[in-house]
Backbone as CSV, one residue per row, in Angstrom:
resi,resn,N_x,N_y,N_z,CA_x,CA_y,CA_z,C_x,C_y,C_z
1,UNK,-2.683,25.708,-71.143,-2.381,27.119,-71.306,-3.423,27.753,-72.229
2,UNK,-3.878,28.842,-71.969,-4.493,29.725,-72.509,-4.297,30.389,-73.600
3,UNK,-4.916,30.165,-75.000,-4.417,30.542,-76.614,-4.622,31.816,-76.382
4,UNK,-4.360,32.603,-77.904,-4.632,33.957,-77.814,-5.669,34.830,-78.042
5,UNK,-6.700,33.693,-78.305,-8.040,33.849,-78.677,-8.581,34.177,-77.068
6,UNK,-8.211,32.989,-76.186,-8.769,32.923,-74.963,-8.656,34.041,-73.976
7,UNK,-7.326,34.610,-74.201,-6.877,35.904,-73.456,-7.512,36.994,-73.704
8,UNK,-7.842,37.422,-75.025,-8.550,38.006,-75.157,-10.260,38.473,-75.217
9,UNK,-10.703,36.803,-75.210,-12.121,36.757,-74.833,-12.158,37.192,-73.722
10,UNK,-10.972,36.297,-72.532,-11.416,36.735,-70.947,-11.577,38.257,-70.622
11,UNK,-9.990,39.138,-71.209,-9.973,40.534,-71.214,-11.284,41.178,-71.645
12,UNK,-11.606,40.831,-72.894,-13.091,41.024,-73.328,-14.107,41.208,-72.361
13,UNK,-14.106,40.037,-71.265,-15.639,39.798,-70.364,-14.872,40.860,-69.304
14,UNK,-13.699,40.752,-69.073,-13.402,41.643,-68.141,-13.909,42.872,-68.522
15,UNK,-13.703,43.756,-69.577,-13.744,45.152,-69.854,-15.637,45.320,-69.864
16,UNK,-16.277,43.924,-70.386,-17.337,44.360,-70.418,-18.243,44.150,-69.094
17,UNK,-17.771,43.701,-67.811,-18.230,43.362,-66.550,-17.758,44.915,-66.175
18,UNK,-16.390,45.607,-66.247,-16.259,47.354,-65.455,-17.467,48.173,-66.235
19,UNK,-17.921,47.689,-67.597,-18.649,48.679,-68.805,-19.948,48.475,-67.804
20,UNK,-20.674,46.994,-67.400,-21.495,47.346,-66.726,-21.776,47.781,-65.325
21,UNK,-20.395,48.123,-64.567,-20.571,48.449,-63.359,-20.496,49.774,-63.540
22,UNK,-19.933,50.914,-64.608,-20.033,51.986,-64.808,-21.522,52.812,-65.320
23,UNK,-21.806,51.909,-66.035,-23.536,52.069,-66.554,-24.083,52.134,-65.479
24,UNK,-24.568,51.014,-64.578,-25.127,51.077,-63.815,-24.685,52.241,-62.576
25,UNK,-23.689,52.265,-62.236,-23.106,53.242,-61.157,-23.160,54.713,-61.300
26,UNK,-23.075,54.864,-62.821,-23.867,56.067,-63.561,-25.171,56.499,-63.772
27,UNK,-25.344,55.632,-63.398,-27.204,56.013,-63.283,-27.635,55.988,-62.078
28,UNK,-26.861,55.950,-60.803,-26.605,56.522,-59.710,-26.877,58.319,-59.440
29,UNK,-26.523,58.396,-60.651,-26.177,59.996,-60.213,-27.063,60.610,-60.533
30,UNK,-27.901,60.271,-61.108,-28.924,61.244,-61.586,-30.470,60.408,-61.409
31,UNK,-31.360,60.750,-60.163,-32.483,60.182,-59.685,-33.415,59.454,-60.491
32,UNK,-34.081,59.122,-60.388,-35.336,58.118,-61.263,-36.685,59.454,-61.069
33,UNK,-37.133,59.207,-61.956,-38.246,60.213,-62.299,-38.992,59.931,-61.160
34,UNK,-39.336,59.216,-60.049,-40.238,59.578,-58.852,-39.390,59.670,-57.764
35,UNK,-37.725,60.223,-57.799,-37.237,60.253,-56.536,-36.696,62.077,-56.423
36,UNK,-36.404,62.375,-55.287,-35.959,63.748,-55.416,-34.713,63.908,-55.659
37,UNK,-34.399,65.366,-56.376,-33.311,66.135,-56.975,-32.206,65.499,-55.493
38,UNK,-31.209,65.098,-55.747,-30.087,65.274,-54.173,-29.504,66.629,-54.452
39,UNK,-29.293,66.830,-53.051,-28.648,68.262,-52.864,-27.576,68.618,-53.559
40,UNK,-26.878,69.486,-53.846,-25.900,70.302,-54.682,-24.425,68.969,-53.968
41,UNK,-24.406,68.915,-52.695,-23.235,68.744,-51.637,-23.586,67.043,-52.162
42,UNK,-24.735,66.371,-51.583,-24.799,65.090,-52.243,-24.431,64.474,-53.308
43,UNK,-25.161,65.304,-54.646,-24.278,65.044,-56.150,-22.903,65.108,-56.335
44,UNK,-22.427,66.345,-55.849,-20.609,66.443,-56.470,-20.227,65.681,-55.604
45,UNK,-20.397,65.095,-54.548,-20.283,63.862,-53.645,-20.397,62.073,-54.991
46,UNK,-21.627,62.195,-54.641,-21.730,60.778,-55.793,-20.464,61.238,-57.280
47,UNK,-20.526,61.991,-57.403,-19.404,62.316,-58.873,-18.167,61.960,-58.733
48,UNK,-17.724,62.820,-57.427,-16.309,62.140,-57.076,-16.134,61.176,-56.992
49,UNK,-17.254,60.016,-56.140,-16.680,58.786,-55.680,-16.696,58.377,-57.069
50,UNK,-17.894,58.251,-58.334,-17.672,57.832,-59.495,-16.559,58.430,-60.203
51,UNK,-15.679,59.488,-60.024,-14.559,60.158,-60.237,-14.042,58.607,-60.368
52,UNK,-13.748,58.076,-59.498,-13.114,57.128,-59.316,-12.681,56.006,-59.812
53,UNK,-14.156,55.396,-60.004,-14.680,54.533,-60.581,-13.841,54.789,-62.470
54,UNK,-13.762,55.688,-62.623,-13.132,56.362,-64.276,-11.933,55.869,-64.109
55,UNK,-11.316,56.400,-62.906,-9.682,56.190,-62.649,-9.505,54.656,-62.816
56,UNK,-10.154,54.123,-62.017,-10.004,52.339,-62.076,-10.052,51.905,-63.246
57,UNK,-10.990,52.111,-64.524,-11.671,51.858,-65.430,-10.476,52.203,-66.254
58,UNK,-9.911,53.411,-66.619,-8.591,53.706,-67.052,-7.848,52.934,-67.155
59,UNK,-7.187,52.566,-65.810,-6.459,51.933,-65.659,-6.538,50.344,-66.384
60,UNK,-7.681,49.887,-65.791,-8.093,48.858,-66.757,-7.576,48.580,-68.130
61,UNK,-8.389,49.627,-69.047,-8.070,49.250,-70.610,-6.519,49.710,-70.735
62,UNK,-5.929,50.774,-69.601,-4.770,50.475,-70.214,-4.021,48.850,-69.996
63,UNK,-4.163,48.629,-69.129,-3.905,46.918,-68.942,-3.883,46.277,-69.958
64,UNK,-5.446,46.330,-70.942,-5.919,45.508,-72.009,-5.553,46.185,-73.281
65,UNK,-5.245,47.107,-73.408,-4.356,47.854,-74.623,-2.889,47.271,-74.675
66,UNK,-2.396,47.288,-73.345,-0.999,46.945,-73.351,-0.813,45.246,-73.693
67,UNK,-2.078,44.651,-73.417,-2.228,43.055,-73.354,-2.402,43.071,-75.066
68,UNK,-3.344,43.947,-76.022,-3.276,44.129,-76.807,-2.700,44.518,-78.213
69,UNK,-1.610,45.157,-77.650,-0.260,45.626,-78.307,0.607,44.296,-78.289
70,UNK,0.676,43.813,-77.523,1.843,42.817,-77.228,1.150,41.602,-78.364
71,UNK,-0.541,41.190,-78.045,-0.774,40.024,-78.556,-1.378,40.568,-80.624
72,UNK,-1.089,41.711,-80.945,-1.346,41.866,-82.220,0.191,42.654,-82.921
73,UNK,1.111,42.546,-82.044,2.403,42.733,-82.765,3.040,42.494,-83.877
74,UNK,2.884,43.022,-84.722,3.899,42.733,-85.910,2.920,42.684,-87.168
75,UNK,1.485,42.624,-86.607,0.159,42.805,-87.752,-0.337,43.896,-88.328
76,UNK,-0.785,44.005,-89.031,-1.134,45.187,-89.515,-2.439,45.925,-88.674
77,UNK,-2.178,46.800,-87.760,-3.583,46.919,-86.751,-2.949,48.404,-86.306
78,UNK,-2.612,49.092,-87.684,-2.760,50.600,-86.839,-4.123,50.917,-86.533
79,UNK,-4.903,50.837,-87.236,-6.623,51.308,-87.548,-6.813,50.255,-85.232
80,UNK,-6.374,50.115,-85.128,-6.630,49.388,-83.809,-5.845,50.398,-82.776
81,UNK,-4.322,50.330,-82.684,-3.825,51.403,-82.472,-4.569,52.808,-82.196
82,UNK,-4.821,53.512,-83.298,-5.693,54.530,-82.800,-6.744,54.854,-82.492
83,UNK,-7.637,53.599,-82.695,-8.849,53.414,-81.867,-8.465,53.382,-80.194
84,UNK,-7.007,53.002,-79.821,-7.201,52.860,-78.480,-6.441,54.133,-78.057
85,UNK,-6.235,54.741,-78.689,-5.650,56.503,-78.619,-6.990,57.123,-77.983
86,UNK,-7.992,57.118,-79.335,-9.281,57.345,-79.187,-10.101,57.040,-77.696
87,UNK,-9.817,55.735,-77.458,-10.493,55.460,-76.229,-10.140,56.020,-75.190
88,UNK,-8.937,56.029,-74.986,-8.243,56.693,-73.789,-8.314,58.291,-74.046
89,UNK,-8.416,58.807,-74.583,-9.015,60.202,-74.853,-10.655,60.481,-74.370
90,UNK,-11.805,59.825,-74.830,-13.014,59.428,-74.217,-13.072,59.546,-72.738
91,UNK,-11.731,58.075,-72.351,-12.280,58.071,-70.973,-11.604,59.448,-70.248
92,UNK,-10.804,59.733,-70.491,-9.914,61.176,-69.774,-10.783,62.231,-70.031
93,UNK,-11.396,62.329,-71.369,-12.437,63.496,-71.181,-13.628,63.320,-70.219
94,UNK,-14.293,62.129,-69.862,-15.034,61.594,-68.602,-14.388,62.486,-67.259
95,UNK,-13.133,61.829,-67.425,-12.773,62.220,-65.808,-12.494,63.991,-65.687
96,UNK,-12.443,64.471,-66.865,-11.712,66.078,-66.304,-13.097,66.761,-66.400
97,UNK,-14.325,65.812,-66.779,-15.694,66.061,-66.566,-15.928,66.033,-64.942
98,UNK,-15.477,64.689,-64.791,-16.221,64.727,-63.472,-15.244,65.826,-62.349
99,UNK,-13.642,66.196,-62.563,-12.944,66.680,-62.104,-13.556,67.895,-61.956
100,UNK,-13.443,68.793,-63.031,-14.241,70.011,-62.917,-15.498,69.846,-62.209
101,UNK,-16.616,68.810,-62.244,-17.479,68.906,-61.556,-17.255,69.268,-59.945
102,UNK,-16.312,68.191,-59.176,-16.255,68.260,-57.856,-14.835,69.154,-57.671
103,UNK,-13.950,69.719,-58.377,-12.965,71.034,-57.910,-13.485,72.029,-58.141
104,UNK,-14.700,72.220,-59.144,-15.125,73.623,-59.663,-16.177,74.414,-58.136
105,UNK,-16.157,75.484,-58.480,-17.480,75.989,-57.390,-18.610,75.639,-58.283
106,UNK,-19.760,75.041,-58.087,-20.953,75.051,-59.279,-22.236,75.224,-58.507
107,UNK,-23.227,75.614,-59.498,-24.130,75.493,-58.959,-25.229,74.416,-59.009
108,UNK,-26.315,74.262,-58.878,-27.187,73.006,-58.466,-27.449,72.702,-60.053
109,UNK,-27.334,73.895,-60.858,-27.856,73.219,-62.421,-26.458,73.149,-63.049
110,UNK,-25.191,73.914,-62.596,-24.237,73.411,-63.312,-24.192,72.050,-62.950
111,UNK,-23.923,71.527,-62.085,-23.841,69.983,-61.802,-24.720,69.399,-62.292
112,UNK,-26.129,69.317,-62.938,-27.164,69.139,-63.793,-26.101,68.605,-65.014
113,UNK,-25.948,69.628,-65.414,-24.866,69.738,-67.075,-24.163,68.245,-66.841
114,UNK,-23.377,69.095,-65.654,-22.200,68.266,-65.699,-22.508,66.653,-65.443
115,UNK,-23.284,65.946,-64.806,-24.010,64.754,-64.646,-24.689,64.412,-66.047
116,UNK,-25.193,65.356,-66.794,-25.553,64.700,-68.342,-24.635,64.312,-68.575
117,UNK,-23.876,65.195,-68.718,-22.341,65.124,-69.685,-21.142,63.825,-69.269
118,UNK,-21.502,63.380,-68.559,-20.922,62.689,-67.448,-21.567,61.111,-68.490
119,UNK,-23.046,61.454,-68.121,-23.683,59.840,-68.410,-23.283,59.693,-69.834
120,UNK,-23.407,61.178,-70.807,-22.860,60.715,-72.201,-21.695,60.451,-72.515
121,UNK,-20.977,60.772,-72.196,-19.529,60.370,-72.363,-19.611,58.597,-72.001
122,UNK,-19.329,58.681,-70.994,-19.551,56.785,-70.349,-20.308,55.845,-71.417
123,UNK,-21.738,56.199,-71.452,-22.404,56.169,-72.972,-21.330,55.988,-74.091
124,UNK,-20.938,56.795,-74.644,-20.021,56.866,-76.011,-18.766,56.012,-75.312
125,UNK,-18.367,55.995,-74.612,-17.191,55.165,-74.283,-17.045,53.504,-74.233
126,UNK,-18.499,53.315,-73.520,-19.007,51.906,-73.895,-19.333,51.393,-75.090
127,UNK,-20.023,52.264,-76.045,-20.429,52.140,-77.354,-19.025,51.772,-78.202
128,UNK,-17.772,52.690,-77.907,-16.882,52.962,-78.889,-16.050,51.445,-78.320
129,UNK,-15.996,51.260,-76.991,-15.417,49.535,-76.949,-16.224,48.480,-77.056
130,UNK,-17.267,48.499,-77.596,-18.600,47.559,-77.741,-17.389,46.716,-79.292
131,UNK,-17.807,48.014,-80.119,-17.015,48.573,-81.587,-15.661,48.051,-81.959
132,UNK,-14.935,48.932,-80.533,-13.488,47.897,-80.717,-12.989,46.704,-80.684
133,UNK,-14.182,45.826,-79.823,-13.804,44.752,-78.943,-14.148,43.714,-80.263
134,UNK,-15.359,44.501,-80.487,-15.637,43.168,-82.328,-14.492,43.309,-83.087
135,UNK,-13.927,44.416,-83.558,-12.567,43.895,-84.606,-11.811,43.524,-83.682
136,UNK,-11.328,43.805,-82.312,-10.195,42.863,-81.982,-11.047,41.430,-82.065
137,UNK,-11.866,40.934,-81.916,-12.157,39.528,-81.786,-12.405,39.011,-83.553
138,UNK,-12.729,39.366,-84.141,-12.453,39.537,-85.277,-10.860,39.042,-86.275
139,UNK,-10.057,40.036,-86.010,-8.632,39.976,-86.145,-7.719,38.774,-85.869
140,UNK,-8.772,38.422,-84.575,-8.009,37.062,-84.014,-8.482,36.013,-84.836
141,UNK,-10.245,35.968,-84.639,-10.417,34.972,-85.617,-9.943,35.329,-86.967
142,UNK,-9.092,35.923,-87.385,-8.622,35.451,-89.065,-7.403,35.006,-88.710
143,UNK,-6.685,35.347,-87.843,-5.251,34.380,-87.740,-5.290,33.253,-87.050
């Protein structure tokens, strides 16, 4: 059987295997300096389907929050607690990014914006569970 160290390493590789399919899938959306601009209809196209990709990802850490709550119960880990308030706030501001992108009417440079804004967020979201994932692994190793 699997300790509680182990559950959480695996959850760990899990969250950080979606972190790199979002990086990478995010840099989807916005061309490489020798390819052309995609059309207005193409982009809020790629956004939505990565719309998606957020939703899954969501879903995810809530999985590993809830796996998390259960396996740091009764410890002192509010400062953990609202880091994962925090996170789930991050990723929801992602998605009502990309939401507005593909429900809004926009134009070829609003979707510009909105595709920065898009890669930074994801950016800061990975960064901020890079962050979390060391004190939860941390925490464990002291008990």
């Amino acid at each position: 059987m699997i300790d509680e160290s182990g559950k959480l390493i695996q959850q760990h590789q899990a969250v950080q295997a979606h972190m790199k399919f979002l990086i990478k899938a995010v840099g989807r959306l916005y061309p490489q300096p020798n390819q052309e601009m995609p059309e207005s209809t193409s982009l809020k196209n790629r956004i939505a389907l990565y719309r998606w990709s957020l939703y899954d990802f969501k879903e995810a850490i809530q999985r590993h929050i809830e796996m998390d709550e259960r396996m740091f119960l009764g410890r002192s880990t509010e400062g953990i607690l609202i880091e994962h308030a925090g996170i789930l706030g991050l990723i929801n501001d992602a998605i009502v990014l990309a939401e507005n992108a593909v429900n809004n009417k926009t134009s070829r440079e609003e979707l510009n914006v909105y595709t920065i804004k898009i890669i930074e967020a994801v950016n800061k979201i990975c960064e901020t569970l890079e962050l979390h994932m060391t004190k939860e692994d941390e925490l464990v190793r002291e008990h």
